[in-house]
N, C-alpha and C positions, 0 to 999 in steps of 0.2 A: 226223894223221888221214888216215886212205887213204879214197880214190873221186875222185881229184881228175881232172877233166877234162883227156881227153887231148889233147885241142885244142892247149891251151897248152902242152905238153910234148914235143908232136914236131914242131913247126914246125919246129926247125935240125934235122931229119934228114930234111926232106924238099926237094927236089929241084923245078922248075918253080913256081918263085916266083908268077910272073904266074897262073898257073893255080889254084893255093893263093887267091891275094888274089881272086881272080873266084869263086871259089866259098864264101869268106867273104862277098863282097859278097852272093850269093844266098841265103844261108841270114839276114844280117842282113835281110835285104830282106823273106824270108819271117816273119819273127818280127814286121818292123814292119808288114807285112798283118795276121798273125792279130792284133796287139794292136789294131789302131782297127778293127778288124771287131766285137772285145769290147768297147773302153772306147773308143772316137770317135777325134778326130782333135787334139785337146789334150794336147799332152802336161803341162801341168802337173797334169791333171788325171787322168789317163792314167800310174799311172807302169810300167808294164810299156813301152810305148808309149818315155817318158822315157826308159829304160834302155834301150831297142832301138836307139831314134836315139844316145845317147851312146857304145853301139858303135859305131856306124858313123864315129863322128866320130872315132873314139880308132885306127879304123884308116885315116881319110885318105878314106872315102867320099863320092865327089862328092853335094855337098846335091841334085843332079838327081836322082839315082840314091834318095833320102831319100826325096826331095817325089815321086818319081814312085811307091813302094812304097805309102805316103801316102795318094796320088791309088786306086791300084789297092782299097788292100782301103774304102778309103770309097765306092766307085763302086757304079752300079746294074752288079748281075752280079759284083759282086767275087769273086772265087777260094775257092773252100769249101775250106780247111785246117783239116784232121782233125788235131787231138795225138793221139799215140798212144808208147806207152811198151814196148818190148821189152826182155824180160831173159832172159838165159841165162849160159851155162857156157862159157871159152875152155880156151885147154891148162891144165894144170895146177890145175883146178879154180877158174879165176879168176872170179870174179862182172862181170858185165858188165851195165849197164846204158844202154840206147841209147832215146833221145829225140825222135822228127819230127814232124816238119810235111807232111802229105802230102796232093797232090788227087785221092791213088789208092793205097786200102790195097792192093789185090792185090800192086800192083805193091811197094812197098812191104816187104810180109810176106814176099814174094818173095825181094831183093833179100839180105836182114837176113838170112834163112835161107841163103841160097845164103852168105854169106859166113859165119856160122860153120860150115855143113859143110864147106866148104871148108880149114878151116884146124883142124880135129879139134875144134872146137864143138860145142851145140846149143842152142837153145832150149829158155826152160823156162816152166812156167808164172806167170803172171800174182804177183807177189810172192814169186815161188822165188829172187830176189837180196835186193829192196829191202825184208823184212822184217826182214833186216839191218843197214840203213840209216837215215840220215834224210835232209832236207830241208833245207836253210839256205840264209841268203844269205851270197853270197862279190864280194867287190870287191878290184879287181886293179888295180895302180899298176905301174908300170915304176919300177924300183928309183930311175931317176935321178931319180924326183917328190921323193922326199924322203928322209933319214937314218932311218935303221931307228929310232930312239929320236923322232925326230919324227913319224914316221907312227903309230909302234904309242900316243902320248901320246893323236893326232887321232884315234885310233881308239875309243879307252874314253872320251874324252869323247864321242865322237859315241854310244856304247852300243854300239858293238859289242862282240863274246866273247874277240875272239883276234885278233891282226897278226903274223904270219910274214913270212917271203922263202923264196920258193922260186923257185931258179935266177933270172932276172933280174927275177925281181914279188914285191913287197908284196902279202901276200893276206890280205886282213881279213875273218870270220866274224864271222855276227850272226845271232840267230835271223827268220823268215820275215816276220814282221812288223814288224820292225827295219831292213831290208832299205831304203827307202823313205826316210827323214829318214837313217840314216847314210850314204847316199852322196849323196844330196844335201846334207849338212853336208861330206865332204870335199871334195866338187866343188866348193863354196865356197872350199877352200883349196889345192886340188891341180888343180884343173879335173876335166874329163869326165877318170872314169875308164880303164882298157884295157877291161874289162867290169865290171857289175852286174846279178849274177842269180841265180835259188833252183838251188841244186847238191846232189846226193848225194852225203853221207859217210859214213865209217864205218870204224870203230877196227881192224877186223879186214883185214890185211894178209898176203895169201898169199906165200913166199917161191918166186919161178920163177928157172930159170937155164937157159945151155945152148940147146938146142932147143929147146924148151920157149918158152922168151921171146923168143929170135926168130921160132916163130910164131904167137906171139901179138899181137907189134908186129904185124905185116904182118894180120893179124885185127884189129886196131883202127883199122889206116891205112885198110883196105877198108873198113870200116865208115864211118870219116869223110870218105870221098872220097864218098857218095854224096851226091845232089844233097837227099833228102829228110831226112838226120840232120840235126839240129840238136847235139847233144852226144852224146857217146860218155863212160861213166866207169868204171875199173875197180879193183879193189882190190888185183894184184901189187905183190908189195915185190920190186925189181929195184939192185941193189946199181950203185953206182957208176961200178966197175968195167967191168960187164956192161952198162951202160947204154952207155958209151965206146965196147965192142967192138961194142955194134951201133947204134952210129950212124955208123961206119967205112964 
């Protein structure tokens, strides 16, 4: 299934490590603001909240940095973050769907536009991608949690749909409201997961190559470098090969 977030797929082609990790910490930071601004400050009780801090944990985020995001959106005055969902067109007729967290749509609408024209994009409207699409939950293991036959077992008992590997994660699908007792039954058995969260998919896979796909990477890296995306997800099918020669 295509629409898989690009997050996890172009970390080893990107460059300035430390920089990468500090602006995961802030996009974790902003997720765990907007969730106890909605559901409190419990995460058992909380599991958007739950799932926000076990990213944080699953990439080595100091629990300051946790309790402090925490402190922020429970606070008198907390931070107004707006979700907001953009969708558009990259080269090659690719469906792009982009996701933030923002305390400033202008800037925001701005930013997301200036990067797909930049890179022979545009914006489209409001369900001109994700009517294509659906919604589920996806939980993600670094391959060495456990043997491909043992995870995908943990997986359909916990109720999830599906356990793949893709490149070095275990990625387990469940529908939206599954989402919630099945990673919390694996984090029983695997610990915190890499992430747990509702992701768009969808079956239809555009074939890019060439020019074309290199710039569309660098369309999707611009899109995820900014400070207010939270996920980026798109539907090219990019062959192996091609994926090699541009991460060279």
């Amino acid at each position: 299934m295509a629409g898989h977030s690009k997050f996890a797929n172009i970390q080893h082609r990107k460059g300035a490590q430390d920089k990468k990790r500090a602006q995961a910490f802030t996009k974790i930071a902003r997720e765990i603001q907007a969730a106890v601004k909605l559901g409190g400050v419990d995460p058992n009780g909380n599991p958007r909240l739950f799932r926000a801090m076990a990213a944080g944990r699953a990439i080595n985020m100091p629990k300051d940095n946790i309790q402090r995001a925490v402190d922020k959106g429970s606070g008198v005055g907390a931070e107004q973050l707006d979700e907001i969902r953009y969708e558009g067109f990259g080269p090659g007729g690719i469906g792009v769907i982009v996701e933030c967290l923002t305390d400033n749509k202008n800037r925001t609408a701005g930013e997301v536009r200036s990067a797909f024209a930049k890179h022979g994009g545009n914006l489209g409207e409001s369900n001109s991608v994700s009517n294509s699409w659906r919604k589920v939950g996806e939980i993600r293991y670094p391959v060495e949690a456990a043997g491909e036959d043992a995870m995908l077992e943990a997986a359909i008992e916990a109720g999830a749909d599906d356990c793949t590997v893709e490149g070095e994660q275990h990625v387990v699908t469940c529908e939206m409201n599954a989402l919630a007792p099945v990673s919390q039954d694996l984090a029983k058995k695997f610990g915190d997961p890499a992430s747990a969260k509702f992701v768009w998919r969808t079956d239809i896979a555009i074939p890019i190559e060439g020019y074309g796909a290199e710039t569309l990477m660098k369309l999707l890296d611009q899109l995820d470098d900014l400070d207010d995306v939270q996920d980026v997800y798109s539907n090219e099918d990019i062959s192996d090969e091609e994926l090699a020669r541009l991460s060279q």
